[in-house]
C-alpha positions in Angstrom: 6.2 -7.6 -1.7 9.3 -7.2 -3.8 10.1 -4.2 -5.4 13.4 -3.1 -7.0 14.2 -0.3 -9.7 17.4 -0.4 -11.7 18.7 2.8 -14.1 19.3 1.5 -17.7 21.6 3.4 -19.5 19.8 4.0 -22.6 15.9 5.0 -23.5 12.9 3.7 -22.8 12.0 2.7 -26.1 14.7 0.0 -26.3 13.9 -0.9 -23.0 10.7 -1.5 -23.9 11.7 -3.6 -27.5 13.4 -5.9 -25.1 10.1 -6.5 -23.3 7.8 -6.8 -26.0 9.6 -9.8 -28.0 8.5 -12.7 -25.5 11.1 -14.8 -27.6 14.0 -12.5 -25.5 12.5 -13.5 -21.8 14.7 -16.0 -21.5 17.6 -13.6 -22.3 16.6 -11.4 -19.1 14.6 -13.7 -16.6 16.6 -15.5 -14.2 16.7 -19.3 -13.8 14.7 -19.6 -17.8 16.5 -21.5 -20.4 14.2 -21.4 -23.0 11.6 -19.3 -24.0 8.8 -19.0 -27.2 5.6 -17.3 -27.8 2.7 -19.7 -27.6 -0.5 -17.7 -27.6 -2.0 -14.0 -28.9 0.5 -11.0 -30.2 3.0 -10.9 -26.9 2.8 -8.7 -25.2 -1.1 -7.8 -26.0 -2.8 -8.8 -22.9 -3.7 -12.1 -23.0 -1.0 -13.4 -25.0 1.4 -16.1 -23.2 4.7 -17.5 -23.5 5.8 -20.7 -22.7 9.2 -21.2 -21.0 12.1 -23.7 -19.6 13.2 -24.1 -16.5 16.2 -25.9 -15.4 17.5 -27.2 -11.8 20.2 -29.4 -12.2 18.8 -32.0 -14.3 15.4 -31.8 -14.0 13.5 -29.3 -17.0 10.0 -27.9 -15.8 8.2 -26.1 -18.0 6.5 -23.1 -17.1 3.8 -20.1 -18.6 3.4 -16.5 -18.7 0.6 -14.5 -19.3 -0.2 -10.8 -20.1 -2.7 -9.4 -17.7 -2.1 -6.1 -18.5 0.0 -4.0 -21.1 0.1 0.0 -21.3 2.9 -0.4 -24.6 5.6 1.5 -24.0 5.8 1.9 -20.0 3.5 -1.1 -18.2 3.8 -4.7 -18.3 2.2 -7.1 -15.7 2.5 -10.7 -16.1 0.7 -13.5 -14.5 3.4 -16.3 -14.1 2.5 -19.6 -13.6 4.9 -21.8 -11.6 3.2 -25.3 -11.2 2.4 -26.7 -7.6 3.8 -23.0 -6.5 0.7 -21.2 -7.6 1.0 -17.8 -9.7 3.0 -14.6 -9.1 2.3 -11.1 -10.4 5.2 -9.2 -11.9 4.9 -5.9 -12.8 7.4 -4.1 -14.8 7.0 0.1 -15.3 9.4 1.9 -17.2 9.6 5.6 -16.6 11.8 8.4 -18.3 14.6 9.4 -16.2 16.5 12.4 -18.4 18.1 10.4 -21.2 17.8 7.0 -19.3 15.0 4.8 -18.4 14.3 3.8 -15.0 12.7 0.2 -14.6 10.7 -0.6 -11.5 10.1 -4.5 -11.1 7.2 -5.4 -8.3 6.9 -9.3 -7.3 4.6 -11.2 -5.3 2.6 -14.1 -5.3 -1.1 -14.0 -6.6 -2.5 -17.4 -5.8 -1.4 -21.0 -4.7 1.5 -22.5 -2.6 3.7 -19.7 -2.6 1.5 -17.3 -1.5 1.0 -19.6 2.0 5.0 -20.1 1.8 5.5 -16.6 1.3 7.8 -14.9 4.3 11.1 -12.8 5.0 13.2 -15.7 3.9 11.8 -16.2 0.8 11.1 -12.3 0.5 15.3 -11.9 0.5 15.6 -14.5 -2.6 13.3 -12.6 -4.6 15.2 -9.5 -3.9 18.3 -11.3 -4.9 16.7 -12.8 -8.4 15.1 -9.5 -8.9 18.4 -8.0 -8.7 20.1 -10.5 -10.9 17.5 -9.9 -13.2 17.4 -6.3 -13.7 21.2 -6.4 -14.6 20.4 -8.9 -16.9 17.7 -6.8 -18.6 20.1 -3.6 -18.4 23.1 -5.4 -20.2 21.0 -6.6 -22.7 19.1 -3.1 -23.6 22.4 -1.0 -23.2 23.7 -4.0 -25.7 21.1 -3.7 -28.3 22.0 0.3 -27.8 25.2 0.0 -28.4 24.3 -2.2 -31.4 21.8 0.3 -32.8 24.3 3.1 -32.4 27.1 1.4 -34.6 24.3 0.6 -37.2 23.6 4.0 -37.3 20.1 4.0 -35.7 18.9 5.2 -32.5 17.9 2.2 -30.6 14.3 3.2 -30.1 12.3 1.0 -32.8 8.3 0.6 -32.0 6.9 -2.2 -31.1 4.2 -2.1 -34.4 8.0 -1.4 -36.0 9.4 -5.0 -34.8 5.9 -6.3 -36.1 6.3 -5.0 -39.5 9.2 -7.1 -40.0 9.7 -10.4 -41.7 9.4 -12.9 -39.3 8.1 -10.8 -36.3 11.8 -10.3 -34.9 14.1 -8.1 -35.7 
């Protein structure tokens, strides 16, 4: 089972806006192109995502879906990744002083790649997972930085985001 944690330099709450706007996956998750919302209020449970995939030249599209959703510190995904089966990735965010510490937990939940599953392919996980949480962290200490020029403090709600025209801020 993969599990990493990565200290992000800023609060939980923008952490956590990053999460909750399925359009930004693909700004985070390693090896997706694309990404849109396709289904329910992401990241409700339930509600999916639909997002690209690109190897060289080939394009695979793949889903996600909310299995469960605690807003504001617990989001566990069901990905789906064709002939490979389904993964479940878990992502907790916890208060750590002024900072928020992310733990990311992967492993696969049904299909292929849970028979294919062993050390080898436990180490590329590790390596995506920490790709990925450096991606996650540059973008939240980003939209920080951002909020801190325009004078706000980074923290916005989720039913804030909502609230806005065009459900994105």
């Amino acid at each position: 089972m993969a599990i990493r944690h990565q200290l992000i330099k800023t609060d939980p709450g923008t952490v956590w806006n990053v999460l909750a706007d399925g359009n930004r996956y693909a700004e985070w998750v390693v090896g997706t192109a694309a990404s849109h919302e396709v289904r329910g209020d992401w990241p409700e449970v339930g509600a999916a995502l639909e997002y690209e995939v690109r190897l060289g030249p080939a394009r695979l599209t793949n889903r996600t879906v909310v299995r469960r959703c605690v807003e504001g510190s617990v989001l566990e995904l069901e990905a789906k990744a064709g002939w490979l089966g389904t993964a479940r990735i878990a992502v907790e965010l916890r208060s750590w002083g002024e900072y928020c510490l992310v733990l990311l937990d992967e492993h696969p939940l049904q299909g292929t790649g849970g028979t294919l599953h062993n050390a080898g392919i436990e180490c590329l996980i590790q390596i995506r997972h920490r790709a990925m949480l450096a991606r996650l962290a540059d973008v939240c200490e980003k939209d920080a930085e951002g909020a801190g020029r325009r004078g706000g403090s980074g923290a916005r709600t989720t039913a804030g985001l909502r609230g806005l025209e065009g459900g994105h801020a």
